[in-house]
Structure formats: structure tokens, C-alpha cells
N, C-alpha and C positions, 0 to 999 in steps of 0.2 A: 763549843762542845768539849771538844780535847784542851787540856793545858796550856801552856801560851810557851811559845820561843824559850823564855826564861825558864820557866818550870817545866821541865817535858815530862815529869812525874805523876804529875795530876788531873784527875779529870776535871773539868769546869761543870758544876752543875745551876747549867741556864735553860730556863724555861723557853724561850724562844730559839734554841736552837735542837731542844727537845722537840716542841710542836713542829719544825720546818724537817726533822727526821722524820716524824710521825706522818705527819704531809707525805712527802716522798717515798715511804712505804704505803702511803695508802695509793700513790698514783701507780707506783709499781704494779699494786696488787690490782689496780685495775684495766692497767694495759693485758696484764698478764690474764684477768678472765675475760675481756673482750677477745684476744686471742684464740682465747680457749672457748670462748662460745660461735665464733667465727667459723672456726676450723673444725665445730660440730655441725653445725648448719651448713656449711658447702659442704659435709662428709653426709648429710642425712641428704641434702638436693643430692649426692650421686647415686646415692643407693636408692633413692626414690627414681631418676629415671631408670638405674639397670631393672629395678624391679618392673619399671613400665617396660622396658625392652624385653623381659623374660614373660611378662604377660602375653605379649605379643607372639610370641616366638613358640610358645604356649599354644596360644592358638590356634597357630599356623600347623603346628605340628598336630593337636585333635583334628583340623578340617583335612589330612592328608593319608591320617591314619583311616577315616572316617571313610575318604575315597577309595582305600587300597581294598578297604573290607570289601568291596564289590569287583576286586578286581578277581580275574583265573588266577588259581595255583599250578604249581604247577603239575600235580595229579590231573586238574581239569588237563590243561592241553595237552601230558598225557593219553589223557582219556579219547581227546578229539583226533587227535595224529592216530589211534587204534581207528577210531570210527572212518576218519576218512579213506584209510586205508582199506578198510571194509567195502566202506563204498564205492571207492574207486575199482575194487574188483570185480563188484556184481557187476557197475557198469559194462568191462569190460568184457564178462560174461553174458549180458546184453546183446553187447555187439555182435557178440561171434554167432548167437540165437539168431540174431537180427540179419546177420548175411545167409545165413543156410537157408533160412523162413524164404528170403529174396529169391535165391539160388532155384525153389525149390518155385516159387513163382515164376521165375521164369520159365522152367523148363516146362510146366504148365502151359503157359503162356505163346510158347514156341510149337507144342501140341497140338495145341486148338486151334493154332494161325495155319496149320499145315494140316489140317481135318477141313477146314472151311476152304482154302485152294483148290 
């Protein structure tokens, strides 16, 4: 291809060492798009599983959102700590009905046991 030892001036132009560059650039160029198609194809396999991973995860998050909808807020058990507090007082107001009512039997009760003696 280049000149020879003696003449370092000039180019040689030969056909077979023309074709064996030609060669060599053509294998270049083909390591060089196997490479490059390589490192497309394991870049598309990654993003094709995160995309299966995001799917998923996807999912997961609709079936959780989907559950919360039915859950209380927190107004509701607001709501229920008022009521039961409520409740809890008539109970107690109950009670206090419920012993004088007794109270009030008995002494009834103590009356007519001492009418019938």
C-alpha cells in the first residue's frame, strides 16, 4: 500500500492491498454494528422487563387504592367517637333510671312484706 523502505515518498498503488483495506473496513464496520445492535437489544430487554415491573407495581397500586376507597376517614371515626360518646352517656343515664326504678321497688316490696306479717 505505502512506499517501500527505499522510496518513503510514495504511495504504491496496488490493487490487492487496496481490496484487503477495503476488507478491513468492512469487518470494522461490522463488529462495530453488531455491537451496536447488541447493546440495542439488551437496552430494549431492560426496559421491556421495568416496563413489566411498572405494570405490576401498577397494579398493585389500582387493587390498594381501590381498597382504601372503602376504608373510614377520618371525619367518619370522628363521627363514631361523637356517637359513642353519646351513647355511652344515655347508658349511663339508664343506669342511674334503672337503680332509683329498683330502689323504689324495693321499698314497695319491703311494704307489702310488712302488711302481709
Amino acid at each position: 500500500m505505502f512506499s517501500s523502505p527505499d522510496d518513503p515518498g510514495e504511495i504504491v498503488s496496488n490493487g490487492a492491498g487496496l481490496l484487503g483495506l477495503l476488507g478491513m473496513l468492512v469487518s470494522i464496520a461490522n463488529i462495530v454494528w453488531t455491537w451496536h445492535t447488541r447493546s440495542q437489544s439488551a437496552a430494549a430487554d431492560r426496559v421491556t422487563k421495568i416496563e413489566t415491573r411498572l405494570d405490576v407495581i401498577e397494579d398493585k397500586q389500582i387493587t390498594v387504592e381501590e381498597q382504601m376507597k372503602h376504608l373510614p376517614t377520618k371525619e367518619d371515626i370522628a363521627g363514631l367517637r361523637i356517637q359513642l360518646a353519646d351513647t355511652l352517656g344515655l347508658i349511663g343515664r339508664q343506669g342511674a333510671e334503672i337503680t332509683s326504678m329498683s330502689h323504689a321497688v324495693n321499698r314497695i316490696d319491703n311494704y307489702l312484706m310488712r302488711e302481709k306479717a
